[in-house]
C-alpha positions, 0 to 999 in steps of 0.5 A, a space after each residue: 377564284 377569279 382575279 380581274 384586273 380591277 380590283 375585285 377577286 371573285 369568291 363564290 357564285 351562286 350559279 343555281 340562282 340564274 338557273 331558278 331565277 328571273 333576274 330583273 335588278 341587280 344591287 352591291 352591297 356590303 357585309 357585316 362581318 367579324 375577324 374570322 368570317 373575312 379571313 375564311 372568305 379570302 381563303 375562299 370557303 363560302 357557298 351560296 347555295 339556297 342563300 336569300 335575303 331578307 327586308 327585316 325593320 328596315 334593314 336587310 339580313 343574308 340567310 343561308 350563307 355558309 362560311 366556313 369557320 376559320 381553320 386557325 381560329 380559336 374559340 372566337 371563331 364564328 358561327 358558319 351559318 348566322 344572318 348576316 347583316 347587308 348593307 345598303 343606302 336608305 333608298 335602296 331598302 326602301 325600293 327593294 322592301 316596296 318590290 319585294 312586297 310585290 307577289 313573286 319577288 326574292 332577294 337572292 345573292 348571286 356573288 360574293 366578291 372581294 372589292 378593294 379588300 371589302 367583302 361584297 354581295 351582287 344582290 339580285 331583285 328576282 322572280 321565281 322559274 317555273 318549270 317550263 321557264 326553265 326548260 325553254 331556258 335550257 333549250 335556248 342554250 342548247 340551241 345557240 350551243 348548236 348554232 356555234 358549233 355549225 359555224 365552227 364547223 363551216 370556218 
């Protein structure tokens, strides 16, 4: 968990989604939440992993987020993985519902972050990695990995 100075406490990353993905835009928006879910995500237990999000009759649903119940809930405490609701400004939906009808594109969350004490998803507008995308990805960082190391060497 990251603390920077403005603000905003990083919760989890979903470092696999850049890895898979080709990241065009990035949206913030706002959760749904009750009582526990936001006692156990500023206790840091939430995965992103195979998370995405969903355009459903004019809204848009997180899928696939775990947060886990809350260790001193009672029987209010909520279900790990239930869709959750985001939320957005009209336009935005709008705009991400238009793209993601477009061939290729996803909804995929990459952070979960606190901001002002409100619960926040970085919300990524992606296109899926083939294999080889993949693979250049990879060795493009091993090679910049490379140069650094040389330059190091050669101070």
């Amino acid at each position: 968990m990251a603390a920077r100075g403005d603000g905003v406490r990083l919760v989890a990353e979903n470092r696999k989604a850049r890895h898979d993905y080709f990241v065009d835009e990035t949206f913030e928006a706002g959760l749904v939440l009750t009582g526990t879910e936001i006692k156990s995500i500023r206790a840091g237990r939430v995965n992103l992993r195979d998370s995405h999000a969903r355009v459903e009759r004019g809204e848009v649903w997180l899928y696939g987020v775990h947060i886990a119940p809350y260790e001193h809930g009672n029987r209010f405490n909520h279900e790990p993985d239930r869709p959750r609701k985001l939320l957005l400004h009209r336009r935005e939906i709008d705009y991400l519902a238009g793209r993601v009808r477009e061939r290729g594109y996803t909804l995929v969350p990459l952070k979960l972050y606190l901001k002002g004490g409100w619960a926040k998803v970085e919300l990524a507008l992606a296109r899926g990695k083939k294999s080889y995308d993949k693979r250049a990805t990879i060795a493009q960082r091993e090679a910049q990995r490379r140069i650094a190391q040389a330059l190091r060497a050669r101070r």
